[in-house]
C-alpha positions as CSV (number, residue, x, y, z in Angstrom):
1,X,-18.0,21.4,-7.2
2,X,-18.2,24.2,-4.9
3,X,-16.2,27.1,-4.6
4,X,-15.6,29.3,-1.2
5,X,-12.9,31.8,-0.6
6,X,-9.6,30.9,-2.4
7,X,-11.0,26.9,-2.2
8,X,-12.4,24.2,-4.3
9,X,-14.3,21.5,-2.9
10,X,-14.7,18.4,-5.7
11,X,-17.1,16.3,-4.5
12,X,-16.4,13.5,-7.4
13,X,-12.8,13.3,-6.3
14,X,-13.1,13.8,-3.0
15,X,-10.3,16.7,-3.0
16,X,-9.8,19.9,-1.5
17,X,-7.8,22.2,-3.1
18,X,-6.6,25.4,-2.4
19,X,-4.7,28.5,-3.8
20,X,-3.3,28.0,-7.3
21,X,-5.2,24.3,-7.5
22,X,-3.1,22.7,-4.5
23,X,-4.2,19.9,-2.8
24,X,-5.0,20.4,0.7
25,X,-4.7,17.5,2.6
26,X,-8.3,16.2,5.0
27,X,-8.5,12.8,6.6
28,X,-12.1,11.3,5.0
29,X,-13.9,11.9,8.1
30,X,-12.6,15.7,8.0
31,X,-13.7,15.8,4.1
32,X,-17.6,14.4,5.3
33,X,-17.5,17.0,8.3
34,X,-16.4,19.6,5.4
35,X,-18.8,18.6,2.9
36,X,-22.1,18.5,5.0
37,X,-21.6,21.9,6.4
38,X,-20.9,23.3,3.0
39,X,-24.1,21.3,1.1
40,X,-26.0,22.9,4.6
41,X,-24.3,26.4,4.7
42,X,-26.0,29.1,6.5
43,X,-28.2,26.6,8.5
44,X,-27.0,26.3,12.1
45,X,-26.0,22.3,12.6
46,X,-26.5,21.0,15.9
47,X,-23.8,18.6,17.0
48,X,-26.0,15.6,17.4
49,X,-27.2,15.9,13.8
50,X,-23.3,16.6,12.4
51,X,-22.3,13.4,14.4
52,X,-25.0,11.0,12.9
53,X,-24.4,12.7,9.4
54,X,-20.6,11.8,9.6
55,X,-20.1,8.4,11.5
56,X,-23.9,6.9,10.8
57,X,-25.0,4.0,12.9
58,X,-22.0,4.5,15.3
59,X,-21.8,5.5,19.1
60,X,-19.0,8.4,19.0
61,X,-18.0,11.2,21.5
62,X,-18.8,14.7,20.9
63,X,-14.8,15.3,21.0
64,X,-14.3,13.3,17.7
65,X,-16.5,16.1,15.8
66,X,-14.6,19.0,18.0
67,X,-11.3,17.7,16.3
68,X,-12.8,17.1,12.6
69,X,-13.6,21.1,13.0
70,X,-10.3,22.3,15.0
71,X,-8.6,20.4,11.7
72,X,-10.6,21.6,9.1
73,X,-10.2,25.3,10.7
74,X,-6.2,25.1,10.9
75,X,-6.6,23.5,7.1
76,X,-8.9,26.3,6.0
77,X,-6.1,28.7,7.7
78,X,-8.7,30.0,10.0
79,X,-7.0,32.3,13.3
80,X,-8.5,31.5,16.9
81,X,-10.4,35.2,16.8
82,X,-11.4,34.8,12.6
83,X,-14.1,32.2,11.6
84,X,-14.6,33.1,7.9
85,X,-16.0,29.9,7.3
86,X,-16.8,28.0,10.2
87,X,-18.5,29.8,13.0
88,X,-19.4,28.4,16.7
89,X,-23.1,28.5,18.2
90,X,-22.1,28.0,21.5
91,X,-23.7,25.2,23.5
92,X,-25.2,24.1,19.8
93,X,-23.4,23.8,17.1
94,X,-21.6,25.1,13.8
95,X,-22.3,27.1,11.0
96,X,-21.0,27.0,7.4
97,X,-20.8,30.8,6.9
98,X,-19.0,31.7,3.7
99,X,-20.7,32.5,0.5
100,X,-20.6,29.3,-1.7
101,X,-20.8,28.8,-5.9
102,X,-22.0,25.9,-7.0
103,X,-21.0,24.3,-10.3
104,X,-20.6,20.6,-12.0
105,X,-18.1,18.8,-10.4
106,X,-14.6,18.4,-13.2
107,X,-14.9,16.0,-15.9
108,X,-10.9,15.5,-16.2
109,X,-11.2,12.3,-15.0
110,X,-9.0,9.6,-17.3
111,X,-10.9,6.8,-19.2
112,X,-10.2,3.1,-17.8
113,X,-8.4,1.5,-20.5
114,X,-10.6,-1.1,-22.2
115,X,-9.1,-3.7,-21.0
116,X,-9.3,-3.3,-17.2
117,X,-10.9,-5.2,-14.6
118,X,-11.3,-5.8,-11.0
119,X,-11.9,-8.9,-9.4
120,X,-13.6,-8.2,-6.2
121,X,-13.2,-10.6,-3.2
122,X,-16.6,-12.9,-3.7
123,X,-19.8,-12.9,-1.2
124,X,-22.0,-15.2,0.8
125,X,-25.0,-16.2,-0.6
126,X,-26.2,-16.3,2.9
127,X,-24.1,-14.1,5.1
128,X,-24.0,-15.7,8.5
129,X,-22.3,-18.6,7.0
130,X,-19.3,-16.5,5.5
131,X,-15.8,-18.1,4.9
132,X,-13.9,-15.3,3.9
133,X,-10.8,-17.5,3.3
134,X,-12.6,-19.3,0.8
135,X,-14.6,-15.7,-0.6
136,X,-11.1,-13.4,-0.6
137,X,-9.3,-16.7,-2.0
138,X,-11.6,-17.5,-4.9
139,X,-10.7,-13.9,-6.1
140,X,-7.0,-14.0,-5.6
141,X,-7.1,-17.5,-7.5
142,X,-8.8,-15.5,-10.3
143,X,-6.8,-12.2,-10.0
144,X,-3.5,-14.5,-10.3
145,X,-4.7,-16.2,-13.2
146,X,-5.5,-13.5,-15.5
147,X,-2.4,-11.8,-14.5
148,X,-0.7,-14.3,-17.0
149,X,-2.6,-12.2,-19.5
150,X,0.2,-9.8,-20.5
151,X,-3.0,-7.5,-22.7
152,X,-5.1,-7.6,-19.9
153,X,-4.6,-5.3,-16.4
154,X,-5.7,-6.6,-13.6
155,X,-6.0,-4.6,-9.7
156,X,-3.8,-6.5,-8.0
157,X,-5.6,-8.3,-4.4
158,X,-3.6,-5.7,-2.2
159,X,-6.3,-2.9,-4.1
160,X,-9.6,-4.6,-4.0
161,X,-9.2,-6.8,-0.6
162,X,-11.5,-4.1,1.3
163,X,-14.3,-4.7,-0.8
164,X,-15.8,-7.5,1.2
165,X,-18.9,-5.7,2.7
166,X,-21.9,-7.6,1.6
167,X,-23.8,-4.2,0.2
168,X,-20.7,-3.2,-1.8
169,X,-21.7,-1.3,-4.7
170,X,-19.2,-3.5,-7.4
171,X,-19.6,-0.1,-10.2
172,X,-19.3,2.4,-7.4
173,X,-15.9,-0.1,-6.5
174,X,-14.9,-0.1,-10.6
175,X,-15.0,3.8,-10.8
176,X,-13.0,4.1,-7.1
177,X,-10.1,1.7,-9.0
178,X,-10.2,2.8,-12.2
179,X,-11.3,0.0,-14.5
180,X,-13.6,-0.9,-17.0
181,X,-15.3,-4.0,-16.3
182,X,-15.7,-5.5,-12.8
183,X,-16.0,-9.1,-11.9
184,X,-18.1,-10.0,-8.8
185,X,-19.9,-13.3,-7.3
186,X,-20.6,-15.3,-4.6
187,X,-19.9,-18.5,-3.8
188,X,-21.4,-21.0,-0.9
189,X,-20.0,-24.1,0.4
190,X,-22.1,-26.6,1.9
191,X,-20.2,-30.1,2.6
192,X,-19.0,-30.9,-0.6
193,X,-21.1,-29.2,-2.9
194,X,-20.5,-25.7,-3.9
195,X,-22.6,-22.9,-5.8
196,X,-20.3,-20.0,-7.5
197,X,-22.6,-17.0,-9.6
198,X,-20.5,-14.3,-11.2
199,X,-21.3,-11.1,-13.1
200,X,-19.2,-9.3,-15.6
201,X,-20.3,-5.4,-14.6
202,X,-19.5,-2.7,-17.3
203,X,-18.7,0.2,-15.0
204,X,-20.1,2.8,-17.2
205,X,-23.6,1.4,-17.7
206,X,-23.8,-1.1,-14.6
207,X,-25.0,-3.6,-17.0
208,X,-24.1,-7.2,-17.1
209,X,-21.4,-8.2,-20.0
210,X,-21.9,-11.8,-18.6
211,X,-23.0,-13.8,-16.1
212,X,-22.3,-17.3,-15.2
213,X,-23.9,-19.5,-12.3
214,X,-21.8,-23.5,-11.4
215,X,-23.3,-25.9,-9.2
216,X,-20.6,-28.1,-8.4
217,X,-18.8,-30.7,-6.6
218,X,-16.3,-28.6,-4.2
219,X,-13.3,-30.9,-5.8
220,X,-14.4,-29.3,-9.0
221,X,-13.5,-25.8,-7.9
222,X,-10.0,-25.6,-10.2
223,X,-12.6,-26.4,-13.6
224,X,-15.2,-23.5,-12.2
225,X,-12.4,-21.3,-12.0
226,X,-10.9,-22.0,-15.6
227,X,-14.4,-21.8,-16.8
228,X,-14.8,-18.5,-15.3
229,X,-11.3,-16.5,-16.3
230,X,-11.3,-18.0,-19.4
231,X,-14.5,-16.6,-20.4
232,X,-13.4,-13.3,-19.0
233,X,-10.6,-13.7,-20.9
234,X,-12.8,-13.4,-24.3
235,X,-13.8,-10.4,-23.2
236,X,-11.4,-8.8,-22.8
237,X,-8.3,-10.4,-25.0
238,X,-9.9,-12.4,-27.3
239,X,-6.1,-13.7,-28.7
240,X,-3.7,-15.4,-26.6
241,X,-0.6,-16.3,-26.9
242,X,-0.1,-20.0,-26.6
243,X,2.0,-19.4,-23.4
244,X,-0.9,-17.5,-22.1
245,X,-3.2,-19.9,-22.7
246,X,-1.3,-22.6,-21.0
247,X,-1.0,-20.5,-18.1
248,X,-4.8,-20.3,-18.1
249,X,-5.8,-23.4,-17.7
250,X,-2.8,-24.5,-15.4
251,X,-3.2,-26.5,-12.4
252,X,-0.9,-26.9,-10.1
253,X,-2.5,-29.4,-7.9
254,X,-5.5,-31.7,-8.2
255,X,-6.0,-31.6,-4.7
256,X,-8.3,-29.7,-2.7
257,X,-7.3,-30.1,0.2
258,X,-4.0,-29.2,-0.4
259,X,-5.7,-25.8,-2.2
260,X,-7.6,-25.1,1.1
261,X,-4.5,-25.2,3.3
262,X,-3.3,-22.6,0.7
263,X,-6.1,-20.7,0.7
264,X,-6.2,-20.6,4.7
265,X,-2.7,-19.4,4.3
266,X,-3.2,-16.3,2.0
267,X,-5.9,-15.1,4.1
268,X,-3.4,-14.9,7.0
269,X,-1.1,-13.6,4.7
270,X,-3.3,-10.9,4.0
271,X,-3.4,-9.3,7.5
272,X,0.1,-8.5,7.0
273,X,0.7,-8.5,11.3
274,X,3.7,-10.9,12.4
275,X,2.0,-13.2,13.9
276,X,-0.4,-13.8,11.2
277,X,2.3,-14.3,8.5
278,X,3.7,-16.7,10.7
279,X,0.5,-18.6,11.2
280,X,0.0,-18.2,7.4
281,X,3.5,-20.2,6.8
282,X,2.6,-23.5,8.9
283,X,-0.4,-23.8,6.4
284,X,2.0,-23.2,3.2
285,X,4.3,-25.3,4.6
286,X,1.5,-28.1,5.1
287,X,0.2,-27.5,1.7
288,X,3.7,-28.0,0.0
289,X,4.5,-31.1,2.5
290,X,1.3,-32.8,1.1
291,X,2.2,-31.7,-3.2
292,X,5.8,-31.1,-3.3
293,X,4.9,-29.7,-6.8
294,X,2.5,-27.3,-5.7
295,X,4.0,-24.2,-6.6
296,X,1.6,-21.6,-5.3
297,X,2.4,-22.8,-2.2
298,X,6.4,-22.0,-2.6
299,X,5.6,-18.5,-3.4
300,X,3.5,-18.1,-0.3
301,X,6.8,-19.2,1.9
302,X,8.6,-16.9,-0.5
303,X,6.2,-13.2,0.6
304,X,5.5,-14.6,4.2
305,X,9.3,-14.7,4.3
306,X,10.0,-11.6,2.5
307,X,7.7,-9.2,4.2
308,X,8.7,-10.5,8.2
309,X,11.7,-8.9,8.8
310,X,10.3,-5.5,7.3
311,X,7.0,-5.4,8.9
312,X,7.8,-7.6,12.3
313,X,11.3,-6.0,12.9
314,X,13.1,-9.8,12.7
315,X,16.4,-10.4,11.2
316,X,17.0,-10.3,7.4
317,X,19.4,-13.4,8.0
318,X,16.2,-16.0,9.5
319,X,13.7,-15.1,6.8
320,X,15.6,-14.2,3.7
321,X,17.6,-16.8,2.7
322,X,14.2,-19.3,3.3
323,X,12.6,-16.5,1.1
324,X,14.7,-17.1,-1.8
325,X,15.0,-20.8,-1.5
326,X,11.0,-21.0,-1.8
327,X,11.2,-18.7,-4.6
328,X,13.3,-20.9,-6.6
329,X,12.0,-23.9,-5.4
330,X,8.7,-22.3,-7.6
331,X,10.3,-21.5,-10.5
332,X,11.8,-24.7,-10.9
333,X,8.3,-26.1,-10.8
334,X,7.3,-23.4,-13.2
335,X,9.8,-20.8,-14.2
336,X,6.7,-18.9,-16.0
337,X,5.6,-17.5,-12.9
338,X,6.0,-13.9,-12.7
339,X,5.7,-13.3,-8.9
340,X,8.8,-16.1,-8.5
341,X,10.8,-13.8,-10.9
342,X,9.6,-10.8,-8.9
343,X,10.4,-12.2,-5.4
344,X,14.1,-13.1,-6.1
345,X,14.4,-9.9,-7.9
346,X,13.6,-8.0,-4.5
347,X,15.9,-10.5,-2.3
348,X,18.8,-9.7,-5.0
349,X,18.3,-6.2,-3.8
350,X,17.2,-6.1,-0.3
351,X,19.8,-8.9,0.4
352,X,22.2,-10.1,-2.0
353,X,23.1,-6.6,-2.7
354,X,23.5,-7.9,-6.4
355,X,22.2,-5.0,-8.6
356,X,22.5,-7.3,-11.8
357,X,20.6,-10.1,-10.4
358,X,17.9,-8.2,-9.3
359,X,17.7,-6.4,-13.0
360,X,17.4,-9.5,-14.4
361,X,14.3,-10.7,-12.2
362,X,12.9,-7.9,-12.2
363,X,13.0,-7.3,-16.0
364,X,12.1,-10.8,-16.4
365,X,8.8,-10.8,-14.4
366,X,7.9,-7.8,-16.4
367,X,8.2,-9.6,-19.3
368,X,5.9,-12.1,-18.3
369,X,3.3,-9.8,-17.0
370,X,4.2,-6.3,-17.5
371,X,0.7,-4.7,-15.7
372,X,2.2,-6.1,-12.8
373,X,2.8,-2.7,-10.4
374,X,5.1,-4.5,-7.8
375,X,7.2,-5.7,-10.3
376,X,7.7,-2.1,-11.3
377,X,8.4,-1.0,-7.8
378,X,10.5,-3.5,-7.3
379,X,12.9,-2.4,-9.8
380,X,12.2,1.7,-9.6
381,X,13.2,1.3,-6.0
382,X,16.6,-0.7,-6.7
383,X,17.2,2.3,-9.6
384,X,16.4,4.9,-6.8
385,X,18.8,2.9,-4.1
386,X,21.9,2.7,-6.9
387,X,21.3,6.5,-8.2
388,X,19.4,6.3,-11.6
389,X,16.8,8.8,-10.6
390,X,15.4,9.4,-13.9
391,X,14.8,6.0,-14.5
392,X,13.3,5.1,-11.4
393,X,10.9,8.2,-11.4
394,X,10.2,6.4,-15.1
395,X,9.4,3.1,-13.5
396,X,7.3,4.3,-10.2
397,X,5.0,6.2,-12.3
398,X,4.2,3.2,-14.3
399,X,3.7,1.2,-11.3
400,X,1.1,4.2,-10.3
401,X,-0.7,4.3,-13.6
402,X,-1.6,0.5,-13.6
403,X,-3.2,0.9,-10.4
404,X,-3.7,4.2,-9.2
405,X,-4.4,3.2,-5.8
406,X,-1.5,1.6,-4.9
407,X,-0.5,3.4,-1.8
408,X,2.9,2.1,-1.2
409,X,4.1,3.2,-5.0
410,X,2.4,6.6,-4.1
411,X,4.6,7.3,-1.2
412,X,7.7,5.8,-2.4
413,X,7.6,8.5,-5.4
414,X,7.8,11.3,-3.2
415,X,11.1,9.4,-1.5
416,X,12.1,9.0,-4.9
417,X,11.6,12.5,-5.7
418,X,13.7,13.7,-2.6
419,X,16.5,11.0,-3.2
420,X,16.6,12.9,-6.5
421,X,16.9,15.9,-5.3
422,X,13.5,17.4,-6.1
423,X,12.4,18.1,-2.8
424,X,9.6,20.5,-3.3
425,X,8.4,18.6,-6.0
426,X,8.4,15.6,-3.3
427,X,6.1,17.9,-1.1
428,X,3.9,18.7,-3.9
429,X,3.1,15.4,-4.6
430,X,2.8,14.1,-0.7
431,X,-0.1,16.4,-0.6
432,X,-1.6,14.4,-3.2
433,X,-0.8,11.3,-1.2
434,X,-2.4,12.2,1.5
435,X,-5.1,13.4,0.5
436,X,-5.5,9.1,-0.9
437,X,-5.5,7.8,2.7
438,X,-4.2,10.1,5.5
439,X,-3.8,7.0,8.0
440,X,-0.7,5.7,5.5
441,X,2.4,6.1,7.7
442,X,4.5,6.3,5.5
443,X,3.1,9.2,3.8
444,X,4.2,10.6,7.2
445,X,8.0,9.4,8.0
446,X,8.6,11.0,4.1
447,X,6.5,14.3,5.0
448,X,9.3,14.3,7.9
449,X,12.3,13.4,5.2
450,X,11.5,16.5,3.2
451,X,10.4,18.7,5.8
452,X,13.7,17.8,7.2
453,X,15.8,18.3,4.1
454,X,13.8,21.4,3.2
455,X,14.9,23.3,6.7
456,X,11.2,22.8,8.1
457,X,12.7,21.1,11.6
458,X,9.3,21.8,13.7
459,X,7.2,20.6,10.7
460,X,9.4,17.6,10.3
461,X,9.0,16.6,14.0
462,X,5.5,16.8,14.0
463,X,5.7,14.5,10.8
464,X,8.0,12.0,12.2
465,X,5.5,11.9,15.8
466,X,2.5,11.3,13.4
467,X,4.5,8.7,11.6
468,X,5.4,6.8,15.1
469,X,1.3,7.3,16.0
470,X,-0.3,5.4,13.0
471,X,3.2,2.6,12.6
472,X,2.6,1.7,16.3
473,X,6.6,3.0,17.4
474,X,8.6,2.2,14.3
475,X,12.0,3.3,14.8
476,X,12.5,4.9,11.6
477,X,10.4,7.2,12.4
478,X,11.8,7.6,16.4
479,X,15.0,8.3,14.5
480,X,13.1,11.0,12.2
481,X,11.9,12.7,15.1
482,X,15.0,12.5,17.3
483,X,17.0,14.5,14.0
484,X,14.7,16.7,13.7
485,X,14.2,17.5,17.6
486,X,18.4,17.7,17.7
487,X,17.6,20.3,15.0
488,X,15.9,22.3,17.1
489,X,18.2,22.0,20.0
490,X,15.6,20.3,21.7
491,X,18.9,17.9,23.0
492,X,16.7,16.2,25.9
493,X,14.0,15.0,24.2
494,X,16.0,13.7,21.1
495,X,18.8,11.5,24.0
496,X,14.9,10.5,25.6
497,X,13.6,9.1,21.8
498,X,17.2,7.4,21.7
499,X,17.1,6.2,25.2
500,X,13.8,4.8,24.6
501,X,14.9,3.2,20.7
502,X,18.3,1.2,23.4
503,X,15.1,-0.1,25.6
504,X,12.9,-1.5,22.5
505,X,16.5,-3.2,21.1
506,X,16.5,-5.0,24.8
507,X,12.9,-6.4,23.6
508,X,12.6,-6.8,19.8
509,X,15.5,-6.6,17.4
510,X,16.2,-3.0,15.7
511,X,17.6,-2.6,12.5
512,X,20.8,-1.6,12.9
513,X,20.4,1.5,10.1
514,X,17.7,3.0,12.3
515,X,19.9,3.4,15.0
516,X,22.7,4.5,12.9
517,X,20.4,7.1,11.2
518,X,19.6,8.4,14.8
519,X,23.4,8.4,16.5
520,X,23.9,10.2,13.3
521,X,21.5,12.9,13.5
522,X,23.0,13.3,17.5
523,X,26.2,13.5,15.7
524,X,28.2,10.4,17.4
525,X,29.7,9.3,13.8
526,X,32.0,6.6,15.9
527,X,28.2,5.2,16.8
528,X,27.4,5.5,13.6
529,X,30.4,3.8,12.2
530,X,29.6,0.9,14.4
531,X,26.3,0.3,13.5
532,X,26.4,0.4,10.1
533,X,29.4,-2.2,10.5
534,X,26.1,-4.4,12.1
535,X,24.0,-3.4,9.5
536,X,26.5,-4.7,6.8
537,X,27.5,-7.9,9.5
538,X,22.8,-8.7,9.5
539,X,22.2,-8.1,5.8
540,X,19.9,-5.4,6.9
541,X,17.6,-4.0,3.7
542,X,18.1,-0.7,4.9
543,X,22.1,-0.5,4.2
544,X,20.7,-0.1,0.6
545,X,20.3,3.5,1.2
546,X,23.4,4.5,1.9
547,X,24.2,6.3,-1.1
548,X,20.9,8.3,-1.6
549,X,19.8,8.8,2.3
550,X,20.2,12.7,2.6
551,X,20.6,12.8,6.1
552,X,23.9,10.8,6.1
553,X,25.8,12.8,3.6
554,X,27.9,14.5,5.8
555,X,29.4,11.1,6.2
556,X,31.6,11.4,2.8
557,X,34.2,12.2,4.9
558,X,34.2,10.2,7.7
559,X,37.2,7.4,7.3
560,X,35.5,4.1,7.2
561,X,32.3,5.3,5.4
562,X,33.7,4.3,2.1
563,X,34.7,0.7,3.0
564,X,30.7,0.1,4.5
565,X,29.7,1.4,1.3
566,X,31.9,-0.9,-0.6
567,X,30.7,-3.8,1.5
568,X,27.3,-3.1,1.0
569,X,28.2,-3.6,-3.7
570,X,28.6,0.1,-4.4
């Protein structure tokens, strides 16, 4: 820990914080720039050294370092003419220049709970022959499987997926998520023959709980993975349920080919892009058209579906319907299956706009495997949409203390917090956000939400531009900034952000809510009327925030508003 002015720097976490113990937020590269000036204070750097120090074994330009500082001078709240920390050597470099205390870092840190783990994605035993569909798979096969252990939480594959570097340090990973025991291996595929070694890692010690090597016959890969999570499983919930154990052991094909398509088709999955997800659903669809029992491969149609028309900007009415038919089609095969429940639970929200439905799904996948954080979203966000605030702060901070990392539940509970009406509270805890992974775009478009609510219309602006940067032109965020720039009666540039949102809708479909957030905030409620009668008309997701959307409460009033809302089950 060192200590400088009115500022903290914790190396352990990774934080800055500032007056009164507020986060300040620093993108990682800023925090490295930050952190090797301070551990080399007094010392004039040159700017050669300060680049290979901060991006090592990478060809960068000078500028990239000249914006770290500029950043870390306006976070520092350093004037153009006072450089009480950072100071220039021209045609050099920089110096640290403040006095600095040093002390050990804070020990507040929470304990994993005992019965924790991470599975990270597997390795090559030799790593020019990598098949990461087969490495990322084998640990989502595992992850799912030990999710049917209602005692046991497990870091969902959306946490540990970026572990794949072959000189990953699995405790170093363990202490970053916040569990007790890790579970790493590799695993090698020549012809038909496969080699899997695994090691249960303490995170405390780094010692080995377990460790396990198979030599097998690739068709044998469903017994090396019940070998494997049920031994885990003794370590770390020694008494199952029957159910549980069932679940265990469960095949749900004996075919390995079938299993590969699959596997091929989660690793597309992963990459989240449209055009992977599409890719990702002719293998699902090939594994299911070869084992018309194989459920896994239902429930990849049912998230390919569900996450298109949110992250590819496609219709609600060409994904969601297939979405929900795959998701039952799985539970019919097996109605124990958690992530069916969970599926439907969000299409009875996003699209049915059937509040009971979706409690019932959503309760019921909990019940199967409450340390499931999507789950808990899931149904937080429905409680936020339909105006039980309480409850849904209740149920997003669950979703954050099973896994602490999960960015999305992060930045949903600051929109949470604002939709309750606790907007500085909503600030406070986007710092904290930020400060997790400054690239997260969302993070942004909600810095812009409660800037915007809060008065701040400059601040908001710059939030919503950042927000369009890093999501690649999302038009929620166009619509942020072209509110916020009305605010300011900066009446050109907002018609030019709408002008330029009619020209994307002649290319790629636009949710009809965007553009009725943005007539809105230009004050055209007759626009606004009509396109929220095409939101209601496409099943758009986004008509779920009608009642809890701050910026479109002046619509109370506005004759028609009350029928849309009725339309849409409030």
């Amino acid at each position: 820990m060192y200590e400088f002015g009115t500022f903290r720097l914790d190396t352990t976490k990774r934080l800055l914080f500032g007056r009164d113990g507020q986060v300040v937020p620093l993108t990682p590269k800023a925090f490295d720039t930050l952190l090797y000036l301070v551990e080399h204070r007094g010392e004039v750097q040159k700017k050669e050294a300060l680049i290979s120090a901060i991006w090592p074994q990478r060809i960068v330009e000078e500028n990239n370092l000249n914006q770290n500082i500029s950043f870390l001078r306006r976070a520092l709240g350093e004037n153009r003419d006072d450089h009480q920390f950072i100071v220039t050597v021209p045609g050099y470099g920089y110096r640290f220049v403040a006095e600095v205390q040093h002390h050990p870092a804070s020990t507040d840190l929470p304990l994993p709970p005992d019965n924790s783990i991470a599975v990270l994605p597997f390795l090559p035993l030799v790593a020019e022959h990598r098949d990461l569909a087969l490495e990322l798979g084998m640990a989502d096969t595992l992850i799912t499987r030990l999710s049917g252990i209602r005692q046991v939480i497990v870091r969902p594959m959306s946490s540990v997926r970026k572990y794949v570097d072959v000189d990953q340090d699995a405790s170093q990973a363990g202490r970053d998520l916040g569990v007790k025991v890790v579970l790493e291996g590799t695993i090698q595929r020549w012809g038909d023959a496969i080699r899997v070694t695994v090691r249960l890692i303490d995170v405390a010690t780094g010692g080995a709980q377990w460790t396990g090597t198979f030599d097998q016959k690739f068709s044998d890969i469903f017994s090396v993975q019940v070998a494997i999570t049920s031994r885990v499983a003794m370590a770390l919930a020694p008494h199952l349920g029957q159910d549980e154990k069932q679940q265990l052991v469960r095949r749900y094909t004996d075919s390995v080919e079938v299993y590969e398509l699959y596997l091929k088709g989660r690793f597309h999955l992963f990459r989240l892009t449209p055009p992977e997800m599409q890719t990702a659903i002719g293998y699902f669809e090939r594994s299911v058209a070869m084992d018309a029992s194989f459920a896994p491969g239902y429930l990849g149609l049912a998230s390919a579906h569900f996450r298109l028309p949110l992250a590819g900007g496609l219709r609600a009415t060409e994904h969601y319907p297939r979405a929900k038919a795959a998701a039952e089609r799985a539970l019919d095969i097996d109605d124990m299956l958690a992530e069916g429940h969970a599926f439907l639970g969000w299409i009875a929200f996003w699209y049915d706009w059937d509040w009971m439905a979706a409690e019932y799904h959503f309760d019921r996948a909990q019940q199967l495997d409450p340390n499931n954080p999507e789950s808990h979203l899931g149904y937080a966000h429905m409680l936020s949409n339909t105006g039980q605030h309480a409850k849904a702060l209740d149920e997003v901070k669950r979703a954050r203390e099973i896994d602490p990392l999960f960015m999305l539940a992060n930045a949903l509970e600051c929109q949470f917090l604002l939709h309750a009406g606790q907007a500085d509270q909503a600030l406070e805890k986007l710092h904290q956000v930020l400060a997790l992974d400054a690239n997260f775009w969302l993070t942004h478009l909600y810095y812009s939400s409660v800037y915007f609510e809060l008065g701040k219309f400059a601040e908001a602006a710059d939030a919503a531009r950042q927000a369009m940067l890093l999501s690649g032109g999302n038009s929620h965020a166009m619509a942020a900034a072209a509110c916020a720039l009305e605010k300011l009666e900066k009446h050109a540039e907002a018609r030019s952000l709408l002008e330029e949102v009619l020209q994307l809708s002649r290319q790629r479909y636009i949710p009809p809510y965007h553009l009725a957030l943005l007539y809105n905030g230009l004050g055209e409620p007759e626009q606004v009327l009509a396109w929220l009668e095409r939101g209601v008309e496409e099943r758009d997701p986004r008509m779920t925030f009608l009642m809890v959307e701050p910026k479109l409460q002046n619509l109370r009033t506005v004759a028609g508003f009350a029928d849309i809302l009725e339309r849409v089950g409030f």
